[in-house]
N, C-alpha and C positions, 0 to 999 in steps of 0.2 A: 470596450468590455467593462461592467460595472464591479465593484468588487465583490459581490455574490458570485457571478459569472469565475472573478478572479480566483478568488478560495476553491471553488471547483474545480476549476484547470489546473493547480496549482496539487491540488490532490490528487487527480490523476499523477501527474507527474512524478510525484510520490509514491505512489501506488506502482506506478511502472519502473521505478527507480529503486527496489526493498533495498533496507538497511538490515541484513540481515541480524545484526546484534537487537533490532526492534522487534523481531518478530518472535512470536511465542504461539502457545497453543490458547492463551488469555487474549489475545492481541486478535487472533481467528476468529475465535468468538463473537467476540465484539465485531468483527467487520460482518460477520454473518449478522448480528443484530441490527446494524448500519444500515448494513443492503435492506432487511426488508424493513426497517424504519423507512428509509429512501422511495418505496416501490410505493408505500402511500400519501406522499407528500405530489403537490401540482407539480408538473415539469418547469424548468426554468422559475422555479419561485427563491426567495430567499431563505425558505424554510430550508432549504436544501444543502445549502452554506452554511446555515445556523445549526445543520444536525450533524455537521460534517467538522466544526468546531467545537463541538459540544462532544464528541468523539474523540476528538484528539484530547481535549482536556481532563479525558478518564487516565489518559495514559501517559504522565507526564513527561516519558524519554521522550514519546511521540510527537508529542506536541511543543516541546522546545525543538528538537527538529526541524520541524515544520514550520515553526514559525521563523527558525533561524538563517532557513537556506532560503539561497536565492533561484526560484523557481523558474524565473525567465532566465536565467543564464544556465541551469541546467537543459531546458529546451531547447536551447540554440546551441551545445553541448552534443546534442544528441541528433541536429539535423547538421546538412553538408551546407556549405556558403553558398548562399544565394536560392536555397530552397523555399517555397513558402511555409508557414506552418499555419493550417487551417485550423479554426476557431472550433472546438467541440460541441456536437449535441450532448449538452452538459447531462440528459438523463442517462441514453446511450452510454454516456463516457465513464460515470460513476458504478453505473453496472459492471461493465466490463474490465473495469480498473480493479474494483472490489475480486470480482469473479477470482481475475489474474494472480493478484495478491495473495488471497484464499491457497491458489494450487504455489505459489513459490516459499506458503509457508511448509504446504505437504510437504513440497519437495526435501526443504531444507531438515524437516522432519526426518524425513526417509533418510538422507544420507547421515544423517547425525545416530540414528538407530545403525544403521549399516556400519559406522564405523565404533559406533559402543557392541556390536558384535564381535566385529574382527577384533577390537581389546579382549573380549572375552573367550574366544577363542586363543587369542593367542597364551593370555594367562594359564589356562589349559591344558596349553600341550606339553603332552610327558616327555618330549626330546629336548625339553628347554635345562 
């Protein structure tokens, strides 16, 4: 694997791994602009690892991060001993990595609204 390929795989990994304290509604954004930057660049090219650095470097928590961890031992982390782990269609991958990302910021979205309700609610109520 060349390090283009590596920076790839290594973001996925990231991408399938959220640091939730990373993720924002600015952070979204940006991945939505990622994805279709990504959608016009050649498949397996380096431009792809080059757009995917250049990403992270908007967002500096992010990208010390990423630079910081060790990407192959969180993958070997996340499969069983003696499993293989097969090499990504790095376009495939970054789609779907991005996609995933995208809905675990909804998510974390969602319950952080959900539970700035229930504070307000509970502020509220008159039997308190």
């Amino acid at each position: 694997m060349n390090d283009s390929e590596q920076t790839v795989y290594d973001f996925s990994t990231f991408l399938n791994n959220p640091n939730p304290e990373l993720l924002s509604d600015e952070v979204k954004t940006g991945l939505k602009q990622l994805q279709d930057e990504l959608k016009t660049l050649p498949p397996k090219s380096t431009k792809i690892a080059l757009a995917i650095l250049k990403w992270c470097e908007k967002y500096p928590e992010i990208y010390e991060y990423f630079k910081k961890t060790d990407w192959q031992q969180v993958r070997c982390d996340m499969i069983e001993e003696g499993e293989e782990v097969p090499s990504p269609d790095i376009t495939l991958e970054v789609e779907r990595v991005t996609n995933k990302m995208m809905i675990a910021i909804d998510k974390i979205n969602r319950e952080n609204e959900s539970s700035d309700r229930s504070n307000d609610t509970k502020d509220n109520d008159p039997n308190d």
